[in-house]
C-alpha positions as CSV (number, residue, x, y, z in Angstrom):
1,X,75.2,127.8,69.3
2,X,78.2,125.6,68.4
3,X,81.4,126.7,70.0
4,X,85.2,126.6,69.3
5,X,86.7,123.6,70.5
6,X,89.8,125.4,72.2
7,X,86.9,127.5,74.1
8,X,85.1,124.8,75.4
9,X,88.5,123.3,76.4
10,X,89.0,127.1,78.6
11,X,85.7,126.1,79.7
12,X,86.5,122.7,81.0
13,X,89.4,123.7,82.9
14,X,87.2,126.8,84.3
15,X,84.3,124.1,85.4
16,X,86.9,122.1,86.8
17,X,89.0,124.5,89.2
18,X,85.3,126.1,90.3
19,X,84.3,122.4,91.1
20,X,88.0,122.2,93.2
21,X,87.2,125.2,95.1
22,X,83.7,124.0,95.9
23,X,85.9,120.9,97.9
24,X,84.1,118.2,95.0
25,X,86.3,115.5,94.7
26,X,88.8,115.4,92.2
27,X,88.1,112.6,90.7
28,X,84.6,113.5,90.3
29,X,85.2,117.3,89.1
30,X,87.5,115.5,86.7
31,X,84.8,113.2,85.3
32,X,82.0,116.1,85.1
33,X,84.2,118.3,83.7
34,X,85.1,115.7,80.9
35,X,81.6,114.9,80.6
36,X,80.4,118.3,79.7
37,X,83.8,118.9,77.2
38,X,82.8,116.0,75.5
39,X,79.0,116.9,75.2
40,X,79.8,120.2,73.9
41,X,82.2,118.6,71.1
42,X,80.4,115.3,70.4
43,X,77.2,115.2,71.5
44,X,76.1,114.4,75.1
45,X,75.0,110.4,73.6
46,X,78.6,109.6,73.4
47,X,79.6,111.6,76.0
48,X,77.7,109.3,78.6
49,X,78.8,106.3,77.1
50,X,82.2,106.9,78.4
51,X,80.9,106.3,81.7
52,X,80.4,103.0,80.4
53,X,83.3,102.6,78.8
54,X,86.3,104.1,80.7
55,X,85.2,102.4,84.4
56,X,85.5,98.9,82.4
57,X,88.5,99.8,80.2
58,X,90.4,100.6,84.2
59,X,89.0,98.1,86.0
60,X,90.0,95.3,83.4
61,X,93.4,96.7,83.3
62,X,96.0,94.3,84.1
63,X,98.6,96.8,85.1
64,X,96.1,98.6,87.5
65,X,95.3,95.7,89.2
66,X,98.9,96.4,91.0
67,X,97.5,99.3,92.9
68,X,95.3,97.4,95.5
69,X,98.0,95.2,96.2
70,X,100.4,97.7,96.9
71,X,97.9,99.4,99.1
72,X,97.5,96.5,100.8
73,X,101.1,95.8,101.3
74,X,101.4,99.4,102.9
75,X,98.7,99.3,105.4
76,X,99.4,95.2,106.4
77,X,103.6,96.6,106.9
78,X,102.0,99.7,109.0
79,X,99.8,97.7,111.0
80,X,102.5,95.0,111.7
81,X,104.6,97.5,113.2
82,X,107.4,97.7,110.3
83,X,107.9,100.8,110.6
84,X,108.9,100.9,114.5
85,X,111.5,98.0,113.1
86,X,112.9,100.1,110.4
87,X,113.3,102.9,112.6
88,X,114.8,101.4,115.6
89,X,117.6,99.5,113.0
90,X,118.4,102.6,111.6
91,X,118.9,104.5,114.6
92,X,120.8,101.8,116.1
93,X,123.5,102.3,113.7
94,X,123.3,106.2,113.3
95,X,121.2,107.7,116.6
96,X,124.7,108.3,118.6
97,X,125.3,110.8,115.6
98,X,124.3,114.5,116.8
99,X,121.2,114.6,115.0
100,X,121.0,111.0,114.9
101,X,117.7,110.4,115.2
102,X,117.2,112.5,112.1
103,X,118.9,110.3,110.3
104,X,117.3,107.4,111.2
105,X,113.3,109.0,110.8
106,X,114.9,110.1,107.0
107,X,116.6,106.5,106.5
108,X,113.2,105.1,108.2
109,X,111.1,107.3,105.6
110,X,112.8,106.0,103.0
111,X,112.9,102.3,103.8
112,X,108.8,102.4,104.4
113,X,108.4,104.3,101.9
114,X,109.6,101.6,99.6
115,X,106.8,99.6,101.1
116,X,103.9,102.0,101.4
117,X,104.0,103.7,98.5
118,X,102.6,107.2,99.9
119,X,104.0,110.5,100.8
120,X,101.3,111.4,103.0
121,X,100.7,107.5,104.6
122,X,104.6,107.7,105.6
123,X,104.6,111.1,107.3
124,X,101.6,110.1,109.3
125,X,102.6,106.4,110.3
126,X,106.6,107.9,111.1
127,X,105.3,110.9,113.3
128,X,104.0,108.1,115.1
129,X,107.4,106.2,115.5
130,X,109.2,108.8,115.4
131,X,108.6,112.3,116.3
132,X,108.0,111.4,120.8
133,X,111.0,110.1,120.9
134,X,112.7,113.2,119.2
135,X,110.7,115.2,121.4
136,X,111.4,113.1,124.5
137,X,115.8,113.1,123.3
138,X,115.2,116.9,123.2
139,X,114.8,117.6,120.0
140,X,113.9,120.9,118.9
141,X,110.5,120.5,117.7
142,X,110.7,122.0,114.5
143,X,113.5,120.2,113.8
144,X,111.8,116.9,114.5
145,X,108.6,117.5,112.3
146,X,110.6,118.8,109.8
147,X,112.6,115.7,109.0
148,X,109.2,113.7,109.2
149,X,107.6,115.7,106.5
150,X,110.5,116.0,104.5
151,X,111.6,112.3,104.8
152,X,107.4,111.6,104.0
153,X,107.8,112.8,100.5
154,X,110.3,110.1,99.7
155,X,106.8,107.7,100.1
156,X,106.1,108.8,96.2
157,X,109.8,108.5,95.2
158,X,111.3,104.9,96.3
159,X,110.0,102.4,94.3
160,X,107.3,100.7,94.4
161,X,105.5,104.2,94.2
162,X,101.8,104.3,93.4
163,X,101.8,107.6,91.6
164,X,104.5,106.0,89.2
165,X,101.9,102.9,88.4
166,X,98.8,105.7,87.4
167,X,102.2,107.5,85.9
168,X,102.9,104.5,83.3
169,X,99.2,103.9,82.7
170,X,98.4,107.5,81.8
171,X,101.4,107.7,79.6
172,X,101.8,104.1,78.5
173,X,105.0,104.0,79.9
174,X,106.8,100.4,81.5
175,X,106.2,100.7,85.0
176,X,108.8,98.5,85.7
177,X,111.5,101.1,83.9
178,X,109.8,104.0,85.9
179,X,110.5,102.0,89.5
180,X,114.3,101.2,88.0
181,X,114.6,104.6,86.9
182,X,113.9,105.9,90.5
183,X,116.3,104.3,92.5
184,X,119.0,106.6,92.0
185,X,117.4,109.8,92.3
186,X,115.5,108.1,95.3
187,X,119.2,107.1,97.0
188,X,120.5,110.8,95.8
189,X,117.1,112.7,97.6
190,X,117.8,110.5,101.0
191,X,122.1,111.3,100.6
192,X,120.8,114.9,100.3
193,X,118.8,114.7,103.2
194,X,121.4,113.9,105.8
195,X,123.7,116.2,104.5
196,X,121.5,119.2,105.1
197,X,121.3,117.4,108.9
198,X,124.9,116.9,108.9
199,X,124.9,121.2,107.8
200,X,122.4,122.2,110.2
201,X,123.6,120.5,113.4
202,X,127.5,121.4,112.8
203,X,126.0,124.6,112.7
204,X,123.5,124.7,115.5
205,X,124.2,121.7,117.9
206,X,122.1,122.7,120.6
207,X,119.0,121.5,118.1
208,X,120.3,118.3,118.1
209,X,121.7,116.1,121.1
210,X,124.1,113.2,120.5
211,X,122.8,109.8,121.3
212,X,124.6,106.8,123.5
213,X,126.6,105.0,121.2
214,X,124.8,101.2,120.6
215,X,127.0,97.9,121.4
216,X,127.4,96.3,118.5
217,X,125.3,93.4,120.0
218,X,122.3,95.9,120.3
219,X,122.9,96.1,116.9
220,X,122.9,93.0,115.7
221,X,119.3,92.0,117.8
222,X,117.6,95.4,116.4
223,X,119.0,93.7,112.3
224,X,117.2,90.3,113.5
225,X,114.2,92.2,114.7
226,X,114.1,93.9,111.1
227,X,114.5,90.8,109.4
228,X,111.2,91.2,108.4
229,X,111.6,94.4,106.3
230,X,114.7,93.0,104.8
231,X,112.6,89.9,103.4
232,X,110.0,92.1,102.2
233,X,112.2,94.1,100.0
234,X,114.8,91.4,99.1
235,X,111.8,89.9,98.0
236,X,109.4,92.0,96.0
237,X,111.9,94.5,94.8
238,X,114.5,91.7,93.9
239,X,111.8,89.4,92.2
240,X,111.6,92.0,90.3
241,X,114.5,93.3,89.0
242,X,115.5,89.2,88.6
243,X,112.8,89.1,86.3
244,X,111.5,86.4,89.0
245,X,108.2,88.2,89.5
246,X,106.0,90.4,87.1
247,X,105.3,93.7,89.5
248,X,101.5,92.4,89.5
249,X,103.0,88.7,91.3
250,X,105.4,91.2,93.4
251,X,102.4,93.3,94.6
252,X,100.5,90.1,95.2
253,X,103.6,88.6,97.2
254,X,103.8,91.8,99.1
255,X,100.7,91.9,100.5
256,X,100.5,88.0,101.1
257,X,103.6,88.3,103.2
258,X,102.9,91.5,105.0
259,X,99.5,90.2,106.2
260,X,101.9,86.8,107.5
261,X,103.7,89.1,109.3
262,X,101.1,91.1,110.9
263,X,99.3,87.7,111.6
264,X,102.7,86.1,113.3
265,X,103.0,88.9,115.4
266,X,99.5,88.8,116.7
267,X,98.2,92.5,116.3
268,X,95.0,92.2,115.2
269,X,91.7,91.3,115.9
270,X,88.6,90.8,113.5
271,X,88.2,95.2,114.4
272,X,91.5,96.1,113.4
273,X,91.3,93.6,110.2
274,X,88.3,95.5,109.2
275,X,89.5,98.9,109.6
276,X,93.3,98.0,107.8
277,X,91.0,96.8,104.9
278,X,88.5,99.4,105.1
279,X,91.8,102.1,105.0
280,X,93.1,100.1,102.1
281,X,89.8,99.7,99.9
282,X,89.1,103.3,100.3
283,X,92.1,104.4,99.2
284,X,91.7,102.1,96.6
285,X,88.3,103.6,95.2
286,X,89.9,107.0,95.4
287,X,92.7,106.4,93.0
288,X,90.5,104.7,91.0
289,X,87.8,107.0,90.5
290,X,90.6,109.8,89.9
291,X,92.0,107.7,86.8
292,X,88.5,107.1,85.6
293,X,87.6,110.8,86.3
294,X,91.3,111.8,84.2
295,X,90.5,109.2,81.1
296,X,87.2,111.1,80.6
297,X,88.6,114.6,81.1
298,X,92.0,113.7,78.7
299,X,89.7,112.7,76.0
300,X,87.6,115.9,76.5
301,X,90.8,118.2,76.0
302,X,91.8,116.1,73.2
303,X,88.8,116.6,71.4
304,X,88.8,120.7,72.0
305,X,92.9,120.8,70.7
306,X,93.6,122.8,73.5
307,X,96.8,120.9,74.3
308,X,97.8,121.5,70.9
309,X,97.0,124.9,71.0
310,X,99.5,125.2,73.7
311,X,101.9,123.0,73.0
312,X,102.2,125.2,69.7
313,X,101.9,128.0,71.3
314,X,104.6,127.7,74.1
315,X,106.9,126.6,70.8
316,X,106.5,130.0,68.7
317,X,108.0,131.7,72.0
318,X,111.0,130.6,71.1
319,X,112.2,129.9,74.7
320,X,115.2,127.3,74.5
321,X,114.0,123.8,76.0
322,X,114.9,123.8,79.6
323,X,113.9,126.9,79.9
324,X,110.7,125.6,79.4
325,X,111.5,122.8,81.9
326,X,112.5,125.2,84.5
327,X,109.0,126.9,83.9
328,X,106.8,123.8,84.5
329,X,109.1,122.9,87.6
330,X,108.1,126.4,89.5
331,X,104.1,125.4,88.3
332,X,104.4,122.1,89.8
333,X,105.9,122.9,92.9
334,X,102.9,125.3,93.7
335,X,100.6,123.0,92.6
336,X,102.4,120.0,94.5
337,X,101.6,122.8,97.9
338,X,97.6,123.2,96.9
339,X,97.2,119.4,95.3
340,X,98.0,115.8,96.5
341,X,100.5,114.2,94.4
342,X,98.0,112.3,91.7
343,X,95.6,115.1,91.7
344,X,98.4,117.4,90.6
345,X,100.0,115.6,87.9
346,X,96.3,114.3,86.3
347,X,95.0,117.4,86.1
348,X,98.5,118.8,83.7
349,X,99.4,115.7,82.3
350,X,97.2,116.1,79.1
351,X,98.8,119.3,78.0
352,X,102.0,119.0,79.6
353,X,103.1,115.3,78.6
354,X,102.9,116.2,75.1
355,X,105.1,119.4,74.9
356,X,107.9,117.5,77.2
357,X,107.7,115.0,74.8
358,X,107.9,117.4,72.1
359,X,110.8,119.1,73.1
360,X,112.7,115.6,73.0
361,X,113.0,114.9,76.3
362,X,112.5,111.5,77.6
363,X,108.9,110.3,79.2
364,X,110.5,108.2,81.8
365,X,112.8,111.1,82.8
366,X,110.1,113.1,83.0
367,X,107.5,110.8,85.3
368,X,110.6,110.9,87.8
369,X,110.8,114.7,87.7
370,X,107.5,114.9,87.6
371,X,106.8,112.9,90.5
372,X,109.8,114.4,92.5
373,X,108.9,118.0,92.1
374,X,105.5,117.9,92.8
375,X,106.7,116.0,96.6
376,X,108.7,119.2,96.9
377,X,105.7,121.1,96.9
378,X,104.2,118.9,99.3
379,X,106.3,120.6,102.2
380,X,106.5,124.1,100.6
381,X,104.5,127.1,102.5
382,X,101.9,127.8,102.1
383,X,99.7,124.9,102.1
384,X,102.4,122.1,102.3
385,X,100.0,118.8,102.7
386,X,102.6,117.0,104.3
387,X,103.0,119.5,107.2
388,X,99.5,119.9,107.7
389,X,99.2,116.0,108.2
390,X,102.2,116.4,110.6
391,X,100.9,119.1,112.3
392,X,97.0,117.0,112.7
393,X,99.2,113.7,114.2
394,X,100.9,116.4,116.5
395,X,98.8,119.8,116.9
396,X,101.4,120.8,120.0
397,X,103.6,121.8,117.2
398,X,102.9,124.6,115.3
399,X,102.4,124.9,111.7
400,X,105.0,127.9,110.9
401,X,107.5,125.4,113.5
402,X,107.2,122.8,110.9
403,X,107.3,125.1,107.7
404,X,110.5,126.3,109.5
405,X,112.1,123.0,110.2
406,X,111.5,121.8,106.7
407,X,113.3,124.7,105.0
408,X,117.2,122.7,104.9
409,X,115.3,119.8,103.9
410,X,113.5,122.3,100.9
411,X,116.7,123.7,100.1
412,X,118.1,120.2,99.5
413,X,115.4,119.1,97.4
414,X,115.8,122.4,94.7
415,X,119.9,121.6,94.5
416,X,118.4,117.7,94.1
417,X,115.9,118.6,91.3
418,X,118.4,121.1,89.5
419,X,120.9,118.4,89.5
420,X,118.7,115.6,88.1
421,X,117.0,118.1,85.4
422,X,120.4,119.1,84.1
423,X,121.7,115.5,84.6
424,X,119.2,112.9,83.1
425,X,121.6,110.6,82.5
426,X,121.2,109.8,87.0
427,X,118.3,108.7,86.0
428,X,118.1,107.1,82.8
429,X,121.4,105.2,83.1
430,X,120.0,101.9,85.2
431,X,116.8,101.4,83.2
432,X,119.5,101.2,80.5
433,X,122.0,99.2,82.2
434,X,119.5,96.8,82.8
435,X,118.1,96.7,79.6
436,X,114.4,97.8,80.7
437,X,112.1,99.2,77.8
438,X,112.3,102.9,77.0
């Protein structure tokens, strides 16, 4: 029996979610669920030889070959101790603020962030830094967590960002323009940030102690002992955006200099080595296997028309454009609680790239939205990833503590995501400034 191909794409998508709640790995579910689609459109011969195909079509990529590199970079700067660095130069300059140390774990996020590339990979290595000396200032614990799983979703948003790299390559969009695009809504999320401190502790100061004020020449020894960080990024994000590096000789750089670092400082051992690059290459084969997995399952969907269907189908409703917009934003910040960043966005992208594209808007404006409003979800009840991962790293704080110390930070993120959605000029105008490919 031969069916329609918009039913066996409602079949795909069934297969899949029943694979997600069965705890199969994404990236798996995805390819099975492509592999069947596929075999029910065009035969199961050619279905198979996509296995063939797609695995070397990725791993020859030029502009994947970024990811490991980055990944490397991020684990190398956590290993070194960057992040203690970042935090301490930060907090030197802001922690006699009341709610200064909140500032600095936010300003902290951001800066490793930059180098790690991961929501969840910065909210775990900052609770770390971080969250006992909150505790042991007095910091109400909520409070404390909070900022470090609201500050963690900036991982995904500061350039260089892994999700924006399988972004571009699922979209064929310039990565490059994606990391230039994000730089202003990445400075606007962490300006939005401190102001919801600066709101919460001028109303409830007793969450918040003041620090001592640091002597300038404190100061100064905390900026040498970060000279590190600022290398790194003067580096790899200005070799860059001089057109010094490609972002595949950046990445490379990166992780070259981080592992210098970590070296220098005499931190590991052939144990720790193993287990940075263990971390590293199994994040590594994750992503990897998800893209592979997505490849197989977009060309299943293509072949059943679904995403035309819909696409078509959303456009007879006669809804004006951003209300459309404002529609997939509420879907995504669900998904962003239930689903890790990548996960969310492959799964949709096949059906919900084209009818953003289709209602004019920019793809570049879009991957940044995209990217940002999934993070959001990451710390929204009830399954906020990023407060679960607090929560493991620090199980004397409870889970509805951190929900609750995250809502200013949640209510920031909304007023940032309407302003950006109804603004894309914030976002587009440096890629154009600089002259980056659209």
């Amino acid at each position: 029996m031969t069916l329609d191909p918009p039913l066996v794409g409602a079949l795909v998508f069934a297969l899949l979610f029943l694979q997600i709640i069965l705890h199969i790995p994404i990236g798996v579910a995805l390819g099975v669920s492509g592999l069947v689609g596929v075999g029910m459109t065009a035969g199961f011969g050619p279905a198979l030889q996509l296995f063939a195909t797609e695995p070397a079509a990725v791993f020859s990529n030029k502009e994947l070959a970024l990811l490991p590199m980055f990944i490397l970079m991020g684990t190398f700067a956590g290993a070194a101790g960057l992040s203690g660095d970042l935090y301490r130069l930060v907090n030197a300059f802001v922690g006699h603020w009341r709610g200064g140390l909140s500032f600095a774990t936010i300003g902290a996020c951001a800066g490793f962030g930059s180098v790690c590339g991961s929501s969840l990979a910065t909210a775990a290595t900052m609770s770390r830094v971080a969250l006992p000396e909150m505790t042991r200032r007095g910091y109400q614990p909520g409070l404390a967590a909070g900022a470090i799983a609201a500050g963690g979703t900036l991982g995904m948003l500061i350039p260089p960002s892994i999700v924006m790299v399988v972004y571009g390559f699922l979209t064929d969009q310039f990565i490059l323009t994606l990391f230039a695009a994000a730089l202003i809504p990445g400075a606007i999320a962490v300006l939005f940030h401190f102001l919801a401190i600066g709101l919460l502790v001028r109303l409830r100061p007793d969450i918040a102690p003041a620090g001592e004020r640091v002597r300038w020449s404190q100061r100064m020894k905390e900026l040498y002992a970060a000279k590190a960080v600022a290398v790194l990024v003067l580096l790899v994000a200005g070799g860059i955006y001089s057109g010094i590096f490609t972002v595949n000789e950046s990445a490379a750089f990166g992780a070259v200099f981080t592992f210098g670092i970590w070296a220098i400082r005499k931190r590991f051992d052939r144990r720790s080595l193993w287990t940075v690059l263990i971390e590293a290459g199994s994040t590594t084969a994750v992503i990897y296997l998800v893209i592979i997995g997505a490849q197989i399952f977009t060309y299943a969907l293509t072949l059943s028309e679904l995403p035309e269907l819909i696409v078509a189908w959303i456009g007879g409703l006669n809804f004006a454009p951003l209300a459309v917009i404002f529609m997939l934003l509420v879907m995504y910040i669900v998904l962003g609680a239930i689903f890790e960043t990548i996960s969310a966005m492959v799964i949709t992208l096949p059906f919900v790239f084209p009818l953003v594209v289709g209602l004019n808007y920019d793809p570049i404006w879009w991957g940044i939205i995209n990217i940002m409003v999934i993070e959001i979800g990451m710390i929204t009840p009830p399954i906020g990833l990023n407060v679960f991962v607090l929560h493991k790293m620090a199980p004397h704080v409870p889970v509805k503590e951190i929900f609750r110390g995250t809502f200013p930070f949640l209510g920031a993120d909304i007023l940032r995501l309407i302003l950006l959605t109804l603004v894309p000029a914030l976002t587009l105008w440096l890629p154009d400034a600089l002259g980056l490919a659209r």
